[in-house]
CHARMM internal coordinates of N, CA and C (Angstrom, degrees):
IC EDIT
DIST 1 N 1 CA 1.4379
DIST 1 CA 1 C 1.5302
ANGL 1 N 1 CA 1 C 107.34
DIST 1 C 2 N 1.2931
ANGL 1 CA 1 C 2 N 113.88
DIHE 1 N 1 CA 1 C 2 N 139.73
DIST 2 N 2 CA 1.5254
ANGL 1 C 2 N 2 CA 104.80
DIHE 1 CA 1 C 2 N 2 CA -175.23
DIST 2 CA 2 C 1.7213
ANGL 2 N 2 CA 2 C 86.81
DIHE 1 C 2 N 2 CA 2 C -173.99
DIST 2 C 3 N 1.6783
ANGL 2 CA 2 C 3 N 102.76
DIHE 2 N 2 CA 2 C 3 N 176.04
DIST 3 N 3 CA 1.3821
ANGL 2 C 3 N 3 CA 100.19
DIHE 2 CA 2 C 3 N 3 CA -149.68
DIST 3 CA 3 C 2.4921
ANGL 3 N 3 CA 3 C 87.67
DIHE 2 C 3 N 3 CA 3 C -159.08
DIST 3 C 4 N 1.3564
ANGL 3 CA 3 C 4 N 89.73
DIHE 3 N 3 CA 3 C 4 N 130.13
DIST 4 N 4 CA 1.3851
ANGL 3 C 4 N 4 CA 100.98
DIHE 3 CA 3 C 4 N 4 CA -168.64
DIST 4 CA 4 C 2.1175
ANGL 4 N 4 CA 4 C 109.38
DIHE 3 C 4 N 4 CA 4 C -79.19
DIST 4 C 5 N 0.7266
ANGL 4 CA 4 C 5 N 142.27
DIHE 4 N 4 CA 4 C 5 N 124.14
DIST 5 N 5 CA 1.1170
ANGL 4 C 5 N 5 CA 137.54
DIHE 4 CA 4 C 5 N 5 CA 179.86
DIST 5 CA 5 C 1.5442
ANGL 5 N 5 CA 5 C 109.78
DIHE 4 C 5 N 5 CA 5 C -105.75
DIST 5 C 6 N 1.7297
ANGL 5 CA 5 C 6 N 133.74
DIHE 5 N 5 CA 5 C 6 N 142.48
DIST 6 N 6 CA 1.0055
ANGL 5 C 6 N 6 CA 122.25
DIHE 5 CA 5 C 6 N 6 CA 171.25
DIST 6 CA 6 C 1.2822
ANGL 6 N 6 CA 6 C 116.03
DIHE 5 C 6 N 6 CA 6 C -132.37
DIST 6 C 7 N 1.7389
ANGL 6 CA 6 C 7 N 136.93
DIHE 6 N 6 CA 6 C 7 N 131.63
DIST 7 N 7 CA 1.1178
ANGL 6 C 7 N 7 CA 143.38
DIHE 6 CA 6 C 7 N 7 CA -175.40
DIST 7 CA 7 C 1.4091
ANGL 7 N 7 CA 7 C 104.24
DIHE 6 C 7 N 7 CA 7 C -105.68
DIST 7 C 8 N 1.5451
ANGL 7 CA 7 C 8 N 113.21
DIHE 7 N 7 CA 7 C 8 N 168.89
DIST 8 N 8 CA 1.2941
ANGL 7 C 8 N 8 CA 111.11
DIHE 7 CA 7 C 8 N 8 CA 173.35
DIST 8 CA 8 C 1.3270
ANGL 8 N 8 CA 8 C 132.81
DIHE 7 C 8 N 8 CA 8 C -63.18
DIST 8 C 9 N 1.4561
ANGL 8 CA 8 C 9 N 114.68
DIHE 8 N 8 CA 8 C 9 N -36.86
DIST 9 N 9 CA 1.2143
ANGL 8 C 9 N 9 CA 121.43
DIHE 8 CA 8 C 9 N 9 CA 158.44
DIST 9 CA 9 C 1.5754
ANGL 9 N 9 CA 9 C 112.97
DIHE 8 C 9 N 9 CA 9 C -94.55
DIST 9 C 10 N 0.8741
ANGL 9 CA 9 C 10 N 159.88
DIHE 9 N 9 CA 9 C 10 N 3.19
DIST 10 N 10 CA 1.3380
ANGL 9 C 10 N 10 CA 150.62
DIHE 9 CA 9 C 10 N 10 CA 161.98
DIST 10 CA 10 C 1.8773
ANGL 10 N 10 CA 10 C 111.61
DIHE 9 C 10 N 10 CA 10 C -153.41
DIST 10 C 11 N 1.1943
ANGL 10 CA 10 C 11 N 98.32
DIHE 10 N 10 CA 10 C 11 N -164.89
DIST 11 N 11 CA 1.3264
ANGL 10 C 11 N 11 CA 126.73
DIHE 10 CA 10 C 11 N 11 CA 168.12
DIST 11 CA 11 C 1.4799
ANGL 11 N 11 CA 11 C 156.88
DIHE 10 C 11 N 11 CA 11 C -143.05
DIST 11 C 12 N 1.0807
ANGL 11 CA 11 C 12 N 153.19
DIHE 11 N 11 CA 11 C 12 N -153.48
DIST 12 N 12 CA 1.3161
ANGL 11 C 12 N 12 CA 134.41
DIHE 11 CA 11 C 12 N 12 CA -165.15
DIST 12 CA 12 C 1.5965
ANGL 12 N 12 CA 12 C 108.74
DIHE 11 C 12 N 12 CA 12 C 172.70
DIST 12 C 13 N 1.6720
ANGL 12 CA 12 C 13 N 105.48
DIHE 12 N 12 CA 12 C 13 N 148.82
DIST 13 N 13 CA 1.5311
ANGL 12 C 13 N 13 CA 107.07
DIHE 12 CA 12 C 13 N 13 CA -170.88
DIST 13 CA 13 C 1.5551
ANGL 13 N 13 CA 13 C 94.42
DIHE 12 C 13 N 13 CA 13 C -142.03
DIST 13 C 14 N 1.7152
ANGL 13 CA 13 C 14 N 112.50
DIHE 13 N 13 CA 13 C 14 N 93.81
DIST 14 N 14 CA 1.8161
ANGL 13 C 14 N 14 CA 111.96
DIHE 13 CA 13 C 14 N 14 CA -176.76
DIST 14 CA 14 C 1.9480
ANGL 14 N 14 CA 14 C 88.08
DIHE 13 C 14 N 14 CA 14 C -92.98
DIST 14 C 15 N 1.4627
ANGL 14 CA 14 C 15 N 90.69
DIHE 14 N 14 CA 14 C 15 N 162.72
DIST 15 N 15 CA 1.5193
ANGL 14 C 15 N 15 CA 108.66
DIHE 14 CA 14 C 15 N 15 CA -166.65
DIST 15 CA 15 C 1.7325
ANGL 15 N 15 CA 15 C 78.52
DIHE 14 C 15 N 15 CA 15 C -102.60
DIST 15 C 16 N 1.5118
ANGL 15 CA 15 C 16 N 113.94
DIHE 15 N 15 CA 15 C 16 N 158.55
DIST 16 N 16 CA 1.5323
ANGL 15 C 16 N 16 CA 127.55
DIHE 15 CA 15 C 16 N 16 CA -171.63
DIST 16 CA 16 C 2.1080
ANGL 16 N 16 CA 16 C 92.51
DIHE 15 C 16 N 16 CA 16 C -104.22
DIST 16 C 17 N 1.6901
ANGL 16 CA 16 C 17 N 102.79
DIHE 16 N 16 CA 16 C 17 N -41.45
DIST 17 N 17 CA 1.5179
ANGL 16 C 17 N 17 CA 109.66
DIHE 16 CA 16 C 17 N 17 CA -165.94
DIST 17 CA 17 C 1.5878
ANGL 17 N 17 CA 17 C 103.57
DIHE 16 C 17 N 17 CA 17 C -140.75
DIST 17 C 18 N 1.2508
ANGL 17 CA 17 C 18 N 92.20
DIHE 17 N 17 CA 17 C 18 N 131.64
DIST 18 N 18 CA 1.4030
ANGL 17 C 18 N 18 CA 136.49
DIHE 17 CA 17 C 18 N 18 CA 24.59
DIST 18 CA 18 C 1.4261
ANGL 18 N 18 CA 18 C 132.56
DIHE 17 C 18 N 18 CA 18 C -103.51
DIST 18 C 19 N 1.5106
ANGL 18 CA 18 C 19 N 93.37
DIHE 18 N 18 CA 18 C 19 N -29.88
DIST 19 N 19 CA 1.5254
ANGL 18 C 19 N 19 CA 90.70
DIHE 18 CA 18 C 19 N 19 CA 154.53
DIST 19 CA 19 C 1.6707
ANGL 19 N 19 CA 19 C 102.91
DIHE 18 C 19 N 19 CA 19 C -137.42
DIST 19 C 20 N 1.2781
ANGL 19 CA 19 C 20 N 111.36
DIHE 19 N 19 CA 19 C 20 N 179.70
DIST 20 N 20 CA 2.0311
ANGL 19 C 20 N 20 CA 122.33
DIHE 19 CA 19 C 20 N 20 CA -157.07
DIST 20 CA 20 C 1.8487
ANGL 20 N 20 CA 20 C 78.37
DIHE 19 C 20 N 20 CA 20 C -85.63
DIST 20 C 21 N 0.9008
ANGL 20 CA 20 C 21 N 106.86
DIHE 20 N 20 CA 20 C 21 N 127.24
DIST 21 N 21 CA 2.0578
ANGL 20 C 21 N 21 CA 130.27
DIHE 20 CA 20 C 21 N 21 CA 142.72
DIST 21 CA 21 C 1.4994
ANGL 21 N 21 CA 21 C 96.21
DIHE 20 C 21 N 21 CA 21 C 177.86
DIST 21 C 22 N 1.8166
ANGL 21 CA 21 C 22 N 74.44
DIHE 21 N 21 CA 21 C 22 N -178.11
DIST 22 N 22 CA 1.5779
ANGL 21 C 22 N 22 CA 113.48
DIHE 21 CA 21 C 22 N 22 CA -152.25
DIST 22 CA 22 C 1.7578
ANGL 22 N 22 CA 22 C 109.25
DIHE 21 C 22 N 22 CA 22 C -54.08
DIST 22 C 23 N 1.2874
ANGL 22 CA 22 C 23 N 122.08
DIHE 22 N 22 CA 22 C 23 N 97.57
DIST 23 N 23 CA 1.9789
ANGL 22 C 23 N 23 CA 103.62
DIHE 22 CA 22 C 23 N 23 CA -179.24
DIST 23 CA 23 C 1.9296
ANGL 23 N 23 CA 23 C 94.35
DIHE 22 C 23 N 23 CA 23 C -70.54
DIST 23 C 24 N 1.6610
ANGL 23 CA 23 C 24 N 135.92
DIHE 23 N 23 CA 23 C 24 N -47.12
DIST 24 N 24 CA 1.1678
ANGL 23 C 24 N 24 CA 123.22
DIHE 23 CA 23 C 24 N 24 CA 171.11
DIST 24 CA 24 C 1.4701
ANGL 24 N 24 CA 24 C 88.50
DIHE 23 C 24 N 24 CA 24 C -176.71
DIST 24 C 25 N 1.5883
ANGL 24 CA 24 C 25 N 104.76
DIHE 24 N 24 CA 24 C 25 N 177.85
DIST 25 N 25 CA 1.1817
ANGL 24 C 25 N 25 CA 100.69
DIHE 24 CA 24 C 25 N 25 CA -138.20
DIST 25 CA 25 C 2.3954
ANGL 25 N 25 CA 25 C 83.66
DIHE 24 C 25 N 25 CA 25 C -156.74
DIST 25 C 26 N 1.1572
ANGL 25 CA 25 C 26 N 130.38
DIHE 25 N 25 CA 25 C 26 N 172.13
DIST 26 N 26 CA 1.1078
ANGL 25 C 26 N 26 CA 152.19
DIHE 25 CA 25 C 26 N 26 CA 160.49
DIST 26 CA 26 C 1.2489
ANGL 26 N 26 CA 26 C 144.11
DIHE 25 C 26 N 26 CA 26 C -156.48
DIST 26 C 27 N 1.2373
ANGL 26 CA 26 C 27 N 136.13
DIHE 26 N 26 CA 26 C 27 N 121.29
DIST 27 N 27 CA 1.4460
ANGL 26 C 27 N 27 CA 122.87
DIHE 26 CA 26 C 27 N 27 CA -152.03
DIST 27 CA 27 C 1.0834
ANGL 27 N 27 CA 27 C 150.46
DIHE 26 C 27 N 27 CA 27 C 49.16
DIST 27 C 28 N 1.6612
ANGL 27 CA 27 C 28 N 117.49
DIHE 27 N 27 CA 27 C 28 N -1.72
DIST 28 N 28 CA 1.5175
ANGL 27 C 28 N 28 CA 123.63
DIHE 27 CA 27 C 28 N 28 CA 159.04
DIST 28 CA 28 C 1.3444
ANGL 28 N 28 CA 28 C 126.30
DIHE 27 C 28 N 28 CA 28 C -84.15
DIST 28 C 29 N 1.1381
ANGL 28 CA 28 C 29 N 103.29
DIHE 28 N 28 CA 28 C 29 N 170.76
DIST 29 N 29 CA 1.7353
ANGL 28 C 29 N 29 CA 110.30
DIHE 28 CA 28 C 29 N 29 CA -161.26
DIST 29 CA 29 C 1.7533
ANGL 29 N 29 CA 29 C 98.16
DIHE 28 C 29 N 29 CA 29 C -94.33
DIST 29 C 30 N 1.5864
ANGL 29 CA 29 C 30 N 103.92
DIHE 29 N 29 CA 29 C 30 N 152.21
DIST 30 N 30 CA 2.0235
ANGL 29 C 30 N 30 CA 88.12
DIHE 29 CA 29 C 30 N 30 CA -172.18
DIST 30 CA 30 C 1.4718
ANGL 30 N 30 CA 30 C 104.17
DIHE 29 C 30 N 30 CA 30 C -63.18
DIST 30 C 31 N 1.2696
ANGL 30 CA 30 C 31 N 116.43
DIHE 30 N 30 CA 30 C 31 N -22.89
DIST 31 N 31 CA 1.8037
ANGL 30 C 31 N 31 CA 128.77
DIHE 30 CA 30 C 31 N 31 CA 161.85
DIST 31 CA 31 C 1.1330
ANGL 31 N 31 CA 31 C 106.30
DIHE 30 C 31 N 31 CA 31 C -26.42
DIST 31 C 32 N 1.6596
ANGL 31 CA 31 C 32 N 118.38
DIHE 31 N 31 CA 31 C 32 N -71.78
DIST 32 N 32 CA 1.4245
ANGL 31 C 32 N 32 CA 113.93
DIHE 31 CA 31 C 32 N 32 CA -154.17
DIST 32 CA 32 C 2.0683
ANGL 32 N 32 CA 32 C 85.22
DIHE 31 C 32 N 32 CA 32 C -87.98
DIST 32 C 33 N 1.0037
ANGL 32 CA 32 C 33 N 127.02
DIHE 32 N 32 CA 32 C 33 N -21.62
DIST 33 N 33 CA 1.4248
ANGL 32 C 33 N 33 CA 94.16
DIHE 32 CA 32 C 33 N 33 CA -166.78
DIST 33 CA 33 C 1.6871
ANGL 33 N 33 CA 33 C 99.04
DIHE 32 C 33 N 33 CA 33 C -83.17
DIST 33 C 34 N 1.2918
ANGL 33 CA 33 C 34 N 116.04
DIHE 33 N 33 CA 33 C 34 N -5.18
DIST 34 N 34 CA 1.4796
ANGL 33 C 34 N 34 CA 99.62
DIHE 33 CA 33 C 34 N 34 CA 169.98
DIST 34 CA 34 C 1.6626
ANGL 34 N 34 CA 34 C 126.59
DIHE 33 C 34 N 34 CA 34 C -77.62
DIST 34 C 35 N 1.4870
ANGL 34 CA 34 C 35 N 92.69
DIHE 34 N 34 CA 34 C 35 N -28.17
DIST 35 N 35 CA 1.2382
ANGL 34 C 35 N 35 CA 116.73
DIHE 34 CA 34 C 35 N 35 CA 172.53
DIST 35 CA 35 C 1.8801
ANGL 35 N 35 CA 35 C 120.25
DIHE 34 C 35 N 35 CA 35 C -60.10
DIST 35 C 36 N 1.1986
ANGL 35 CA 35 C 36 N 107.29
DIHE 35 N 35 CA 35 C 36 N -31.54
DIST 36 N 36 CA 1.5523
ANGL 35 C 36 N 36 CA 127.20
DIHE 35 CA 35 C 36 N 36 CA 160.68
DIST 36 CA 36 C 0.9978
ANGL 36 N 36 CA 36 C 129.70
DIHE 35 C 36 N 36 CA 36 C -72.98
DIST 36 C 37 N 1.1953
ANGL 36 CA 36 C 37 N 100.99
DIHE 36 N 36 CA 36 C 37 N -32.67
DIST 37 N 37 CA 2.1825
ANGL 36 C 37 N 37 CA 117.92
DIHE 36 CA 36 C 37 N 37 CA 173.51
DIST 37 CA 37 C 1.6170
ANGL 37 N 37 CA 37 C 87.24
DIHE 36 C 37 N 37 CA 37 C -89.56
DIST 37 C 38 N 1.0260
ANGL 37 CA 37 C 38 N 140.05
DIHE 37 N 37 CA 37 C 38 N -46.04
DIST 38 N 38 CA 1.4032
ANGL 37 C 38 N 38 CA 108.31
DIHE 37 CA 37 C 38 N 38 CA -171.46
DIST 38 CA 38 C 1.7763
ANGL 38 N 38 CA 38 C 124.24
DIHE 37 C 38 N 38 CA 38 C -86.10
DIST 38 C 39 N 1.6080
ANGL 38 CA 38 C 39 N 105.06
DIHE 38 N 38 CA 38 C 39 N -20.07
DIST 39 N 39 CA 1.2066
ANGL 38 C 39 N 39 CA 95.03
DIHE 38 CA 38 C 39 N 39 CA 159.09
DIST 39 CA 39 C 1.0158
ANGL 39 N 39 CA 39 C 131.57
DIHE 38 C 39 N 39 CA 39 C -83.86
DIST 39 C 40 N 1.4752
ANGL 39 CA 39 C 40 N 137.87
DIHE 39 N 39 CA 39 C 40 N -7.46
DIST 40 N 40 CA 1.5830
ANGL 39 C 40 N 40 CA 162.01
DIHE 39 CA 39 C 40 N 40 CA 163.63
DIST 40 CA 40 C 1.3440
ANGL 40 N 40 CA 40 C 95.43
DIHE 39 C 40 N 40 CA 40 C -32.16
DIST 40 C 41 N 1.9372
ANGL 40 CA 40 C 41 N 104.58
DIHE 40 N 40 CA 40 C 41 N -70.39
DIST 41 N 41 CA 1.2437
ANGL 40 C 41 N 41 CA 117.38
DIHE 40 CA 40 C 41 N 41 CA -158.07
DIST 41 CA 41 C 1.6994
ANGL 41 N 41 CA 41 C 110.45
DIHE 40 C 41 N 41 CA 41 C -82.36
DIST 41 C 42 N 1.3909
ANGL 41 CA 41 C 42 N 118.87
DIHE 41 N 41 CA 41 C 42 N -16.89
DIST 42 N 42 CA 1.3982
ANGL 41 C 42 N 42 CA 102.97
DIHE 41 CA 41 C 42 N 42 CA 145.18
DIST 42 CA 42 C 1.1623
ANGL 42 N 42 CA 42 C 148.21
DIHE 41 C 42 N 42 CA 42 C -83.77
DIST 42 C 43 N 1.3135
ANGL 42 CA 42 C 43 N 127.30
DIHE 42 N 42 CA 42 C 43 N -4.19
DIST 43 N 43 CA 1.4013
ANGL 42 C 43 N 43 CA 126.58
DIHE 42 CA 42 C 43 N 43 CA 172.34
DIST 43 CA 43 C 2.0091
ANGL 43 N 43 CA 43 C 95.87
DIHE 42 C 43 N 43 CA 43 C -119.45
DIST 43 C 44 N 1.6010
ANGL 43 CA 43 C 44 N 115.01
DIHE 43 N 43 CA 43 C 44 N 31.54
DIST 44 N 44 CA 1.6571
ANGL 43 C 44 N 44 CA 98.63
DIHE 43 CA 43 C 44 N 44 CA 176.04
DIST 44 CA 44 C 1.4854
ANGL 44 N 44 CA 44 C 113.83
DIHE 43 C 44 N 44 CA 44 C -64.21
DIST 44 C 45 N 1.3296
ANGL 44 CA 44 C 45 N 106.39
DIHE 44 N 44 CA 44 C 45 N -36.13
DIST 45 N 45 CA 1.8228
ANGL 44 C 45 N 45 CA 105.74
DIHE 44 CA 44 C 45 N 45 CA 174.45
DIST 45 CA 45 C 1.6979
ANGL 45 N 45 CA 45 C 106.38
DIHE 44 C 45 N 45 CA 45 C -43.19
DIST 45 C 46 N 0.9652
ANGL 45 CA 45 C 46 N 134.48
DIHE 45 N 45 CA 45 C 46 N -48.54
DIST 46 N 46 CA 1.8806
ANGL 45 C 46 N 46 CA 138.69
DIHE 45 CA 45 C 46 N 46 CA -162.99
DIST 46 CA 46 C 1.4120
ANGL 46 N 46 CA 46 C 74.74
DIHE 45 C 46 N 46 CA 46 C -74.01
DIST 46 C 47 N 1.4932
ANGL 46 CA 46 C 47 N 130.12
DIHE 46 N 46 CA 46 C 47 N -81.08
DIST 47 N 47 CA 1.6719
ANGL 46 C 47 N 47 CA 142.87
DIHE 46 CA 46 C 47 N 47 CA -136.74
DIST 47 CA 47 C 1.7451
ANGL 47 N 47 CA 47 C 88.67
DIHE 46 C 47 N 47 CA 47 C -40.62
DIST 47 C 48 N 1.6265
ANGL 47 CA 47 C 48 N 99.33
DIHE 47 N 47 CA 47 C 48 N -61.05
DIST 48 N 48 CA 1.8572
ANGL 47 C 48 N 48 CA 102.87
DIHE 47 CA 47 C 48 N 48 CA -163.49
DIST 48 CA 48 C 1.3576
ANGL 48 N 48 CA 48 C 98.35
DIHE 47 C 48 N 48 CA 48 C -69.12
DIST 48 C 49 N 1.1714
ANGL 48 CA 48 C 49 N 134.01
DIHE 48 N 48 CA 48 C 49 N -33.86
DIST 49 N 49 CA 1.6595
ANGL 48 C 49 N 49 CA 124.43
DIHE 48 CA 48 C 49 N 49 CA 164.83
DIST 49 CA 49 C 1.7029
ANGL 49 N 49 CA 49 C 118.08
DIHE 48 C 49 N 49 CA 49 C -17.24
DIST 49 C 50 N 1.8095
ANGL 49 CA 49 C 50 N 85.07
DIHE 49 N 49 CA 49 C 50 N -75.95
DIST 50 N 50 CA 1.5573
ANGL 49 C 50 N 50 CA 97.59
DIHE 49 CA 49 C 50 N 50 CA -175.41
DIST 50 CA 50 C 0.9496
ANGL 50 N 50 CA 50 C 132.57
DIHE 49 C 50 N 50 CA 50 C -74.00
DIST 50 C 51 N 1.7478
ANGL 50 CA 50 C 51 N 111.94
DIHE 50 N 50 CA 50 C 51 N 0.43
DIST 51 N 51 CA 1.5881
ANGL 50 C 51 N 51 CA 126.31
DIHE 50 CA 50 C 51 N 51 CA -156.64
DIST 51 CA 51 C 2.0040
ANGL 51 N 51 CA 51 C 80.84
DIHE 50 C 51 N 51 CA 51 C -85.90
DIST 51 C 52 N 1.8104
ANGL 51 CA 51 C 52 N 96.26
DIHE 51 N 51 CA 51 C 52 N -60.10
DIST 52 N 52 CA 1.4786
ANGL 51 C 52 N 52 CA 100.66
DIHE 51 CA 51 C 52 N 52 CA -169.77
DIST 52 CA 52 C 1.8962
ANGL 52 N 52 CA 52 C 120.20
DIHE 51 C 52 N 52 CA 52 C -53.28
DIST 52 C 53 N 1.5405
ANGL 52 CA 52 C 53 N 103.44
DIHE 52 N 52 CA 52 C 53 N -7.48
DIST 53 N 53 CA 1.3482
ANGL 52 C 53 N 53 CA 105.89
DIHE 52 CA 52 C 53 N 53 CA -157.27
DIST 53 CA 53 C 1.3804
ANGL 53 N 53 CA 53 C 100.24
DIHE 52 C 53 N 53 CA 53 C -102.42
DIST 53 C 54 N 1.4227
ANGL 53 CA 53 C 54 N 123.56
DIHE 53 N 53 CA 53 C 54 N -3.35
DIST 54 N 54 CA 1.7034
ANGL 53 C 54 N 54 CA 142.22
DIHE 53 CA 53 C 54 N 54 CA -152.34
DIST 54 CA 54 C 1.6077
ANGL 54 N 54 CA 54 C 92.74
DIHE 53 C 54 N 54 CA 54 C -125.96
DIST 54 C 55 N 1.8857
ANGL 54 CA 54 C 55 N 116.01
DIHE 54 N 54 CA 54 C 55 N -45.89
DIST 55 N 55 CA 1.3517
ANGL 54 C 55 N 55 CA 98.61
DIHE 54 CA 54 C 55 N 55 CA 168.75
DIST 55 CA 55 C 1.3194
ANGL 55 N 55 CA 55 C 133.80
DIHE 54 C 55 N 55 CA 55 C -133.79
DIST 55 C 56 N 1.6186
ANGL 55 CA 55 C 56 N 111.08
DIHE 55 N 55 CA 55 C 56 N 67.47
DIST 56 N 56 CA 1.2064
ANGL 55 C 56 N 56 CA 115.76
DIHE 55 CA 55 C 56 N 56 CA -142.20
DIST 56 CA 56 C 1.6940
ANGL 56 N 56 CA 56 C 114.45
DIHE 55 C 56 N 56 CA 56 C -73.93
DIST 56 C 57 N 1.6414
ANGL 56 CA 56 C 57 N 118.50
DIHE 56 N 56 CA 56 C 57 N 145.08
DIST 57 N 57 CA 0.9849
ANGL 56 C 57 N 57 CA 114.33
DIHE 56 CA 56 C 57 N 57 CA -155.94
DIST 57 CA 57 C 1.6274
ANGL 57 N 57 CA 57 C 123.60
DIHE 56 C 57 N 57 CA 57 C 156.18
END
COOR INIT
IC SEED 1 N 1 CA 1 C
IC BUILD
């Protein structure tokens, strides 16, 4: 399970499991990728919601 993030200049792909960090990342600042890891890990309850509701199974 993992979840795509996009910045203005780049982007990013954090894994949800087993636990939330960085799988790799391009053109963001460690700013914004911290900023992605920390909102990841506050709204992961919604993220795995929609993950399970997008691929149910």
């Amino acid at each position: 399970m993992h979840v795509h993030v996009q910045g203005q200049n780049g982007e990013a792909k954090l894994w949800l499991e087993p636990t939330i960090e960085l799988a790799q990342y391009v053109g963001l600042t460690q700013r914004e990728i911290n900023e992605a890891l920390r909102l990841v890990q506050e709204h992961q309850n919604d993220i795995r919601s929609a993950w399970h509701k997008h691929f149910p199974g």
